[in-house]
One Martini backbone bead per residue (centre of mass of N, CA, C, O) as a GRO file, in nm:
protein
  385
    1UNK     BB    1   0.101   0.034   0.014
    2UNK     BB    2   0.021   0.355  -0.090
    3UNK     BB    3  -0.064   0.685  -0.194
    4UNK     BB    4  -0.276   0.579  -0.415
    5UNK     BB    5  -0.497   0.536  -0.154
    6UNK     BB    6  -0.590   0.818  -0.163
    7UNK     BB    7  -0.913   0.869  -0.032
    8UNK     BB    8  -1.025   0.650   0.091
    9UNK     BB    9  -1.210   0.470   0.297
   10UNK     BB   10  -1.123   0.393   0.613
   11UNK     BB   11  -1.279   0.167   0.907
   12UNK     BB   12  -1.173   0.163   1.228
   13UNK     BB   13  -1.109  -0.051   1.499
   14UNK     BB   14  -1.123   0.108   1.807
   15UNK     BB   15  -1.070  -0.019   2.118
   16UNK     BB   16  -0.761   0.072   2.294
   17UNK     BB   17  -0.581  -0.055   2.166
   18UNK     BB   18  -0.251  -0.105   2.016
   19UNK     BB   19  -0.320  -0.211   1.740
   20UNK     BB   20  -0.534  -0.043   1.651
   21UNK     BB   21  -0.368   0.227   1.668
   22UNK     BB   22  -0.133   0.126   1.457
   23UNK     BB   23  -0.358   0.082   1.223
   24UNK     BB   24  -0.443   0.393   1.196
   25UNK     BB   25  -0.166   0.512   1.150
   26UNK     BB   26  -0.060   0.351   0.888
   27UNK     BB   27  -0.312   0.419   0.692
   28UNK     BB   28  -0.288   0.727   0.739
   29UNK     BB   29   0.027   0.732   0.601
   30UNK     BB   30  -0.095   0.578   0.325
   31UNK     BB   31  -0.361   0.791   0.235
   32UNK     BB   32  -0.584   0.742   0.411
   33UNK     BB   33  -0.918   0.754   0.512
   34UNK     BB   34  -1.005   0.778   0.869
   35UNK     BB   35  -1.170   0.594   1.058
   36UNK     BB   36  -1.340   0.545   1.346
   37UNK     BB   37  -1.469   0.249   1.592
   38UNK     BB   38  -1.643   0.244   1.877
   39UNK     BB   39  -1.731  -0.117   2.024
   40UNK     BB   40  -2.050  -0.195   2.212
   41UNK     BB   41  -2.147  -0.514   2.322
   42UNK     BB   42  -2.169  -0.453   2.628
   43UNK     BB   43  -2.435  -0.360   2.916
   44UNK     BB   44  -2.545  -0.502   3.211
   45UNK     BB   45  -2.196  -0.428   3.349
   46UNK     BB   46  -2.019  -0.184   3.252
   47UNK     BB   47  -1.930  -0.061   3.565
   48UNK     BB   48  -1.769  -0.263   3.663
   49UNK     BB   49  -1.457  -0.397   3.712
   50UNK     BB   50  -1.487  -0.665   3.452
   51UNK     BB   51  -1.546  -0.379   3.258
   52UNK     BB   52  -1.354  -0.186   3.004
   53UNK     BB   53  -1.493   0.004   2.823
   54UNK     BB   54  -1.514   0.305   2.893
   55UNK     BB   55  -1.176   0.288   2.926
   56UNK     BB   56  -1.137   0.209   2.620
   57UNK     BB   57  -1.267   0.482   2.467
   58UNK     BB   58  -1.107   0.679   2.601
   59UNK     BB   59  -0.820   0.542   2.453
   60UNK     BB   60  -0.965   0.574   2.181
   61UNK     BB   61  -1.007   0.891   2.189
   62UNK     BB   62  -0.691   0.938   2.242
   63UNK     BB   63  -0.576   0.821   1.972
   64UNK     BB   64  -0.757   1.017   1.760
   65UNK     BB   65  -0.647   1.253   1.848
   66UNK     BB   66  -0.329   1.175   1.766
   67UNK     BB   67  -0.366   1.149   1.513
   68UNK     BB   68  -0.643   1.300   1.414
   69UNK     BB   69  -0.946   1.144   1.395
   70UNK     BB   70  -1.208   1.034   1.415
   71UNK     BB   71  -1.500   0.919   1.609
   72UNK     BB   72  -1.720   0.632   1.679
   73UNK     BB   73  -1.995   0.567   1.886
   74UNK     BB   74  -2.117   0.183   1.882
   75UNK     BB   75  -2.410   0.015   1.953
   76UNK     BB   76  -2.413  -0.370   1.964
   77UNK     BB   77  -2.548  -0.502   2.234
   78UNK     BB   78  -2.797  -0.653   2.072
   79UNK     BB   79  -2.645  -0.813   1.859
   80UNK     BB   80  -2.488  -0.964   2.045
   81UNK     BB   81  -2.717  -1.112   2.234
   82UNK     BB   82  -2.827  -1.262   1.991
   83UNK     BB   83  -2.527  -1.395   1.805
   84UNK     BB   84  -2.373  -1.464   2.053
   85UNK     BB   85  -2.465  -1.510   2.379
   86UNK     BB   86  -2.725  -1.714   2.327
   87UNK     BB   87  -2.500  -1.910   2.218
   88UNK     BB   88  -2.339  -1.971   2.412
   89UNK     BB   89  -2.608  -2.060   2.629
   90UNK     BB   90  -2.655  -2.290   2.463
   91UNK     BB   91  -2.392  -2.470   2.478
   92UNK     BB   92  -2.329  -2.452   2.776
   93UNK     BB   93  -2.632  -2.647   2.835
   94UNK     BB   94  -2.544  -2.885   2.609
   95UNK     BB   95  -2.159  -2.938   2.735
   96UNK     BB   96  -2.032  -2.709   2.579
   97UNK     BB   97  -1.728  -2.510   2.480
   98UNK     BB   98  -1.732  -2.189   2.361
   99UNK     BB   99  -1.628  -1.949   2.103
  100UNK     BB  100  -1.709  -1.612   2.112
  101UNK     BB  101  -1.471  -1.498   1.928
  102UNK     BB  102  -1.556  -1.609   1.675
  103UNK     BB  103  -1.876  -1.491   1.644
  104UNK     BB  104  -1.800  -1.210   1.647
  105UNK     BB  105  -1.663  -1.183   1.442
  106UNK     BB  106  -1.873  -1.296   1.199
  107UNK     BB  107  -2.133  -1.122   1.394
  108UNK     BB  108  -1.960  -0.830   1.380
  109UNK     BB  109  -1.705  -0.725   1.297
  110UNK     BB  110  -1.791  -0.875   0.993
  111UNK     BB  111  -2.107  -0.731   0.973
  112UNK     BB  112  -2.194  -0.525   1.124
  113UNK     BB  113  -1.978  -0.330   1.107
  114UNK     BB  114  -1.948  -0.314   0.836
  115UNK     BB  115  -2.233  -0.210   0.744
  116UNK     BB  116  -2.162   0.054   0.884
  117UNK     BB  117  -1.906   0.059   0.699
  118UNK     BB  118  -2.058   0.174   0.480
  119UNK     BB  119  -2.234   0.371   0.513
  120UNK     BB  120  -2.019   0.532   0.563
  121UNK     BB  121  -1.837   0.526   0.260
  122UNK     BB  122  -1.644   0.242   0.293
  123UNK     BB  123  -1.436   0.047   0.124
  124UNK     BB  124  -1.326  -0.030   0.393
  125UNK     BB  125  -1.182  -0.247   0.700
  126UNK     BB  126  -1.007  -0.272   1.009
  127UNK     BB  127  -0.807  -0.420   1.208
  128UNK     BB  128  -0.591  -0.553   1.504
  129UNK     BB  129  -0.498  -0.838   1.345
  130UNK     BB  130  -0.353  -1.121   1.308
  131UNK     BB  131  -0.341  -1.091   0.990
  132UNK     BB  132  -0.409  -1.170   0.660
  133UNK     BB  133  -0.430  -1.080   0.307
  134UNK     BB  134  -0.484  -1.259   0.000
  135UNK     BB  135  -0.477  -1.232  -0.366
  136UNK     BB  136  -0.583  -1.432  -0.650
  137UNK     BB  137  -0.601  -1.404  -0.936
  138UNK     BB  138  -0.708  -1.535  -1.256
  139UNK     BB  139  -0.399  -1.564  -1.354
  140UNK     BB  140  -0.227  -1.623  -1.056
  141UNK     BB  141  -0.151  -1.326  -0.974
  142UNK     BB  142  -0.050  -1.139  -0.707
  143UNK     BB  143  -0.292  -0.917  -0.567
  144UNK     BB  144  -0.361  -0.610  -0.431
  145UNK     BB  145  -0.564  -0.611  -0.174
  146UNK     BB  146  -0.624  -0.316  -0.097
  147UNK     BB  147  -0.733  -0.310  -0.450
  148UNK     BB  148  -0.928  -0.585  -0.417
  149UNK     BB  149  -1.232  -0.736  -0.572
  150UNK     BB  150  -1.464  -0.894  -0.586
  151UNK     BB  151  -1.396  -1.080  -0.923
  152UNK     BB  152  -1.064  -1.094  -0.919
  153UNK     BB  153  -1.045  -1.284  -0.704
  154UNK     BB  154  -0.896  -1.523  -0.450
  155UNK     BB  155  -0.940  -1.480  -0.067
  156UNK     BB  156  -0.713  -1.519   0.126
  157UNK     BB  157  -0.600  -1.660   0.490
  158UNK     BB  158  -0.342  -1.523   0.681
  159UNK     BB  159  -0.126  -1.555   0.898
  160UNK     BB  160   0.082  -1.431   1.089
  161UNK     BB  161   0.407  -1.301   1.123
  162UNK     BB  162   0.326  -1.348   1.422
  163UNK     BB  163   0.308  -1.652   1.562
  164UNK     BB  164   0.238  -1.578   1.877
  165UNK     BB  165  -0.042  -1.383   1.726
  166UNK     BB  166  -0.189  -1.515   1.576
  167UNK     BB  167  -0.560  -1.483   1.448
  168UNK     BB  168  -0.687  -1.677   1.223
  169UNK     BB  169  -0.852  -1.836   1.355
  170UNK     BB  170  -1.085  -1.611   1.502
  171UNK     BB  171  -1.148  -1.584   1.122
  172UNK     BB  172  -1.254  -1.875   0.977
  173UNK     BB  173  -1.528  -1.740   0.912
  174UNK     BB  174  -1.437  -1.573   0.660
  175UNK     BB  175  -1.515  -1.453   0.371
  176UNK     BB  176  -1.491  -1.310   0.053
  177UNK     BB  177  -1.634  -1.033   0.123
  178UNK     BB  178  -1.519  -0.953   0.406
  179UNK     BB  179  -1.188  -0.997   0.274
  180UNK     BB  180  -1.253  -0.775   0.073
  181UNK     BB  181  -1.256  -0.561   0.271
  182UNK     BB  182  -1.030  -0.589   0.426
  183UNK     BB  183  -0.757  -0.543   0.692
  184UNK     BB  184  -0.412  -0.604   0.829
  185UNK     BB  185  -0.174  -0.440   0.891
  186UNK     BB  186  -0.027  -0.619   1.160
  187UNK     BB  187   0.019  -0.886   1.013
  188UNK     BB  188   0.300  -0.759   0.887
  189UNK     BB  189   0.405  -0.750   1.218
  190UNK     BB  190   0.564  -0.752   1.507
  191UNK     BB  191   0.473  -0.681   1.817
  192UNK     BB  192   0.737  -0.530   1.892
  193UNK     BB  193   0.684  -0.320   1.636
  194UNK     BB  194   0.450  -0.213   1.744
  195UNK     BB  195   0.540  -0.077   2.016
  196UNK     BB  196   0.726   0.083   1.897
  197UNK     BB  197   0.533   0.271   1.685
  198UNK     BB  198   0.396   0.383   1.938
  199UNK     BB  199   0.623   0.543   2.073
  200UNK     BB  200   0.699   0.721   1.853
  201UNK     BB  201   0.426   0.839   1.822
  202UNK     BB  202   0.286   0.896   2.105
  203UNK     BB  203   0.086   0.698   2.226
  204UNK     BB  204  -0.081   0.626   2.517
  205UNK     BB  205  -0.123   0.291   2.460
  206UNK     BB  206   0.155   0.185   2.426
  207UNK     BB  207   0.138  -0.019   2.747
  208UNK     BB  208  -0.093  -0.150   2.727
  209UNK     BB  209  -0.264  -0.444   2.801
  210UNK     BB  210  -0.357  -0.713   2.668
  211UNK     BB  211  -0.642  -0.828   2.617
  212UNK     BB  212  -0.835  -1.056   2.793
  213UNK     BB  213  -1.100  -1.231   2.658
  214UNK     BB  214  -1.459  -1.128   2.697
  215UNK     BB  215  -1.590  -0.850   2.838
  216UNK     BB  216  -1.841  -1.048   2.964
  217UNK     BB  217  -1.577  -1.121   3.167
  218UNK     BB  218  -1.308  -1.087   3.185
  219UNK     BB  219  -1.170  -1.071   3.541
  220UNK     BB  220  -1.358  -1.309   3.607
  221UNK     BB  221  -1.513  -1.551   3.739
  222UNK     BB  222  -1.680  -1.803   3.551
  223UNK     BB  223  -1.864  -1.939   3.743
  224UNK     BB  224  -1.987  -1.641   3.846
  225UNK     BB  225  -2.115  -1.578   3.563
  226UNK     BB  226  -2.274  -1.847   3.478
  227UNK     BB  227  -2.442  -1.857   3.733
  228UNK     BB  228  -2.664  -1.613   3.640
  229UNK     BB  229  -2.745  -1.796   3.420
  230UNK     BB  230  -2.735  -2.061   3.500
  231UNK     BB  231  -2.804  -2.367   3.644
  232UNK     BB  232  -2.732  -2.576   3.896
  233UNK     BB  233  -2.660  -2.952   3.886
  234UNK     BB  234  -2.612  -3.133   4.061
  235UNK     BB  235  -2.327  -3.446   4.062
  236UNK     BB  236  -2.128  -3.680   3.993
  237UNK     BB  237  -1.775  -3.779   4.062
  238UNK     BB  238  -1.599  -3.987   3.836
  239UNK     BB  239  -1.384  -4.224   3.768
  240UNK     BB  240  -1.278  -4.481   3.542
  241UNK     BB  241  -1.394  -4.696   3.791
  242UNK     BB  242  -1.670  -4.595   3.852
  243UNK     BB  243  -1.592  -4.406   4.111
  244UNK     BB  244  -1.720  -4.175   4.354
  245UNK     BB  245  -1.502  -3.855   4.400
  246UNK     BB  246  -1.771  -3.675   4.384
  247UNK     BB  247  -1.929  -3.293   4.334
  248UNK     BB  248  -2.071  -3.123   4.088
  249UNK     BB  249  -2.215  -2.803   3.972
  250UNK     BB  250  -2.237  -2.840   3.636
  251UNK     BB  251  -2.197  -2.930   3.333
  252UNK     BB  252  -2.134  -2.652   3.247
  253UNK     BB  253  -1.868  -2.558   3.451
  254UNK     BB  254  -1.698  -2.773   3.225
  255UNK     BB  255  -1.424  -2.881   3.115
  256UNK     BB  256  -1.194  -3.026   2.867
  257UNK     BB  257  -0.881  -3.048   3.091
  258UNK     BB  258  -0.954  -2.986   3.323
  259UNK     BB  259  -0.803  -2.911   3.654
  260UNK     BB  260  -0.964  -2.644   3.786
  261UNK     BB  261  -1.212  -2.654   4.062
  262UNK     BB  262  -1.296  -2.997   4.145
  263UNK     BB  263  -1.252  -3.019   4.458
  264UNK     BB  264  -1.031  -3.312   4.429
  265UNK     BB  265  -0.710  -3.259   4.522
  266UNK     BB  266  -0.707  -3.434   4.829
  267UNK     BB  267  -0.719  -3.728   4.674
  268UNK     BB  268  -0.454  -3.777   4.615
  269UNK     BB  269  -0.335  -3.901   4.839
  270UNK     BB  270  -0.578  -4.117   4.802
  271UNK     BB  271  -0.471  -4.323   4.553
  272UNK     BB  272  -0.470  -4.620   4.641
  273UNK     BB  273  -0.770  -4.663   4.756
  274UNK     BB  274  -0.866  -4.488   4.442
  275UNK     BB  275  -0.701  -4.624   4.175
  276UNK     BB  276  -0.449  -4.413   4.090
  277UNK     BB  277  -0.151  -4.459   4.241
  278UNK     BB  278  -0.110  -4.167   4.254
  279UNK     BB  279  -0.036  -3.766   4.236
  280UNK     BB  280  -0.146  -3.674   4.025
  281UNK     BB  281  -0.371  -3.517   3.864
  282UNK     BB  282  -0.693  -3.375   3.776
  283UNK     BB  283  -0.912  -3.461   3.474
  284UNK     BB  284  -1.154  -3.359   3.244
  285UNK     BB  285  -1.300  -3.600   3.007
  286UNK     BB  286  -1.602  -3.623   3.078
  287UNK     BB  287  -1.967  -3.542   2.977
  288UNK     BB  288  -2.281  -3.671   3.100
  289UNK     BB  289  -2.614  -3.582   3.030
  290UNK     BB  290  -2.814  -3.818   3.099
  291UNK     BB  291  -2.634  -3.868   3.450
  292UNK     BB  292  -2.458  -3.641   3.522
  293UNK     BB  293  -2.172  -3.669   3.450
  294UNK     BB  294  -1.803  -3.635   3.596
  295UNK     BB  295  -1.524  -3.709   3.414
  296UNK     BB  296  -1.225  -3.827   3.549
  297UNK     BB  297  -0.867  -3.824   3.594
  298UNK     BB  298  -0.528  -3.919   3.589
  299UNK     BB  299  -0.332  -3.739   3.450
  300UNK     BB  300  -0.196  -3.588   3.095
  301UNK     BB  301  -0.191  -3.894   2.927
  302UNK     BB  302  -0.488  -4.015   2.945
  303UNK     BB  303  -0.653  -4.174   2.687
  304UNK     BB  304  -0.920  -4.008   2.737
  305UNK     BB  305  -0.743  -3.734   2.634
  306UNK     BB  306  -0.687  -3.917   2.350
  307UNK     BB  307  -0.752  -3.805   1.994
  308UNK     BB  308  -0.770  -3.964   1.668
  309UNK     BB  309  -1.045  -3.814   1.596
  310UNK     BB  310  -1.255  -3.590   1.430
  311UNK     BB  311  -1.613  -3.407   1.444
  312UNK     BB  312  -1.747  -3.184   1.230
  313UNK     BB  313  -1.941  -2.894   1.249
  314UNK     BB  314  -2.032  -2.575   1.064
  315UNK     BB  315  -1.893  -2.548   0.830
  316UNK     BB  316  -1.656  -2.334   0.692
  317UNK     BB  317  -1.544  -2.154   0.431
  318UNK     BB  318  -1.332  -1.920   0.256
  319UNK     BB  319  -1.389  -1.988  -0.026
  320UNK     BB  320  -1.684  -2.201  -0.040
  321UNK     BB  321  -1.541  -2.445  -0.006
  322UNK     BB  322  -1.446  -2.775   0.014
  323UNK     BB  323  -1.170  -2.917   0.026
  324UNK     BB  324  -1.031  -3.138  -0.053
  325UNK     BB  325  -0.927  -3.489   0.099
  326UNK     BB  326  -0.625  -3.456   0.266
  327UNK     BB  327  -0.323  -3.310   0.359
  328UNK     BB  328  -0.301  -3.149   0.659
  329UNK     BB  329  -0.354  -2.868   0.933
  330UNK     BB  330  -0.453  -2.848   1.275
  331UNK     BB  331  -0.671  -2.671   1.527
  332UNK     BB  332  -0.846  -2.744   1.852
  333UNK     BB  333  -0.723  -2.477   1.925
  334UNK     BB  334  -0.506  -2.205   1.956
  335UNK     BB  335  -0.273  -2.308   2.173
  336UNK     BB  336  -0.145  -2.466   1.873
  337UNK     BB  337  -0.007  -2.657   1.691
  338UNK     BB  338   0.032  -2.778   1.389
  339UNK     BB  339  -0.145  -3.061   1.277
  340UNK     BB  340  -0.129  -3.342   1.160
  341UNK     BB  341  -0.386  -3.441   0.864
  342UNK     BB  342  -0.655  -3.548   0.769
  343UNK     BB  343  -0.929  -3.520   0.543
  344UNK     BB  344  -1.324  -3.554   0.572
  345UNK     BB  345  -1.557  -3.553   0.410
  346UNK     BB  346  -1.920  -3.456   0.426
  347UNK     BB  347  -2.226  -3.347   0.531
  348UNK     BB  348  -2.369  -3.079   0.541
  349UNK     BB  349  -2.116  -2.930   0.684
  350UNK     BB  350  -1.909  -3.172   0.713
  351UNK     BB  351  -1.613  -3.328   0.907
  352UNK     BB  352  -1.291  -3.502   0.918
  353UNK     BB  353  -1.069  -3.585   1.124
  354UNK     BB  354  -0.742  -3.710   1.156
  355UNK     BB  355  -0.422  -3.847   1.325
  356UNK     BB  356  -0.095  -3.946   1.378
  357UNK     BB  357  -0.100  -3.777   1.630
  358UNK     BB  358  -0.274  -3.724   1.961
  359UNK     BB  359  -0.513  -3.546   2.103
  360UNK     BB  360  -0.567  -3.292   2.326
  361UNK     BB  361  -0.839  -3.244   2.454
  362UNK     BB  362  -1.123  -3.251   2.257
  363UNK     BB  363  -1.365  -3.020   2.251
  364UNK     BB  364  -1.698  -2.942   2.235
  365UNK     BB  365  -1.742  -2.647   2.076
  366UNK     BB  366  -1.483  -2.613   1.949
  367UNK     BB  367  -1.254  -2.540   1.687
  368UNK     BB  368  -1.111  -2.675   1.373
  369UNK     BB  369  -0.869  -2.535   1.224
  370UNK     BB  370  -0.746  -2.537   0.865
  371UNK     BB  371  -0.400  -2.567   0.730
  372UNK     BB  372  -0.212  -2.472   0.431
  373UNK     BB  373   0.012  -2.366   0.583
  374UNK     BB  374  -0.053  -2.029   0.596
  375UNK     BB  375  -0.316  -2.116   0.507
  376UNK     BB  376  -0.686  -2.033   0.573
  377UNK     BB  377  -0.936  -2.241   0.492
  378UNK     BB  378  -1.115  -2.300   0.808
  379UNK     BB  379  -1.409  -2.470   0.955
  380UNK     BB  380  -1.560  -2.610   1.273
  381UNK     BB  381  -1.770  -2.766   1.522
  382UNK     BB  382  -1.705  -2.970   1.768
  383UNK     BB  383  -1.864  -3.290   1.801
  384UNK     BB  384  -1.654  -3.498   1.837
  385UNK     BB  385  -1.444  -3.858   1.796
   0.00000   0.00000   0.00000
């Protein structure tokens, strides 16, 4: 991108944080028009220790002070609880374990936000997202992704260049639409580069520390707040050899691979008694619904943590269609290397992944997505191994 784009007319997601801040400085330097736009998703509590959009917003009028540009609050706050919170505890109500910050980036960020930045003039949008984009013509040559349109050709989901921040995970549910209105300035820079940039240009909020979680949840414990929207029924807790070590306050407050908070640390201690025979910890493996029981085990290590096959469905993919069959690499969460898999098509919208090596607390309700090499390819939510 170069003084040519100016004129354009782009709408930057500034959130209060640092990534945001030097993406609209980015833009701004290349020539663009630059509009700020602070999104408020949540309001129920948003007073609280442990919502911090307020003072989010402070920070992010005093970036675009410094910058120079517009900025403008808008209230998503319906639109998040119709399209994000309430599958949220729909997922959670049914036993699996949602990402709402997937759902988010899908029907806010990349949607709802579009939406309003299209209405103001926009011929693009970016966010501070570590995550490419790149244009491939109809005639397989490499085109300048900030100046092609939908039918230029197609647009792939590139990870970002600093591998420990890549953010295309919670991005792969974005379309050719979607990819082809935005930008991802800061994902073609490390971390330590947008720091020092925020620095030298004297952002207020060069030092701000970068944000966890999603803001209806904050740094609040997670069980005292699902605890609000969920009614609690307790139940056993049996570990592998069906024997009761324990009583759980209800299978929606628990994940699988879960270590801390199960109530029964006392218990290794009285491994041999128990059946553990060592002093290993105790996680979550599985969660029956039916009998209303949470499954533990002792070790990290143990075989019900560990799963060479999973099935996914709500499968979305970033080309519009599904890959062929064949070898790639995936991640079940996160903070997770990618692992080498094969893919096996479905019916409706559904695949399966293999391993050939297994894959630790594959949790129902979290994400599966796909990756040929640097391309993110797309994914689905895990349903079952």
């Amino acid at each position: 991108m170069d003084k040519q784009d100016s004129g354009q007319r782009v709408v930057v997601g500034l959130s209060g944080g640092v990534d945001s801040a030097v993406t609209a400085w980015l833009l701004k330097q290349q020539g663009y028009e630059v509009i700020g736009i602070f999104m408020k998703n949540w309001e129920d509590d948003d007073d609280s220790d442990y919502c911090s959009s307020n003072i989010d917003f402070v920070d992010a009028a005093a970036v675009a002070d410094v910058i120079g540009i517009e900025i403008e609050h808008v209230n998503f706050a319906a639109e998040y609880r119709d399209r994000v919170f309430a599958e949220f505890l729909r997922e959670y109500q049914a036993g699996r374990t949602p990402n709402p910050d997937i759902l988010c980036n899908a029907e806010i960020k990349f949607k709802a936000f579009l939406d309003h930045a299209l209405r103001l003039g926009a011929q693009k949008i970016a966010t501070g997202h570590y995550a490419r984009v790149r244009c491939i013509g109809l005639d397989g040559r490499v085109l300048e992704a900030a100046q092609a349109q939908v039918g230029d050709g197609r647009f792939e989901l590139l990870k970002g260049l600093d591998s420990s921040k890549d953010q295309s995970y919670f991005l792969h549910r974005l379309n050719q639409a979607q990819l082809s209105k935005t930008l991802f300035p800061v994902g073609e820079l490390l971390k330590t580069e947008v720091r020092r940039l925020a620095s030298e240009i004297g952002l207020p909020n060069a030092k701000k520390k970068d944000s966890t979680g999603i803001c209806f949840i904050g740094e609040r414990p997670f069980r005292d707040f699902l605890n609000r929207y969920i009614a609690r029924e307790p139940g056993p807790i049996k570990d592998d050899k069906g024997r009761i070590i324990g009583q759980h306050v209800g299978l929606s407050f628990y994940t699988l691979g879960q270590r801390q908070g199960l109530g029964i640390g006392g218990l290794k201690a009285k491994g041999a008694q128990r059946g553990g025979g060592d002093h290993a910890p105790w996680f979550v493996a599985r969660k029956d619904l039916e009998s209303n029981t949470l499954w533990v085990v002792q070790g990290h290590e143990h075989p019900w943590l560990q799963s060479t096959r999973l099935t996914a469905q709500d499968a979305s993919w970033v080309a519009g269609t599904a890959p062929a069959a064949g070898q790639f690499a995936a991640k079940t969460r996160y903070r997770q290397l990618d692992a080498p898999c094969t893919l096996e098509a479905g019916a409706s919208n559904t695949f399966s992944l293999t391993f050939p090596e297994p894959q630790w607390a594959v949790t129902p309700g979290q994400s599966a997505v796909l990756y040929d090499g640097e391309v993110c390819l797309g994914g689905g939510v895990i349903a079952g191994h």
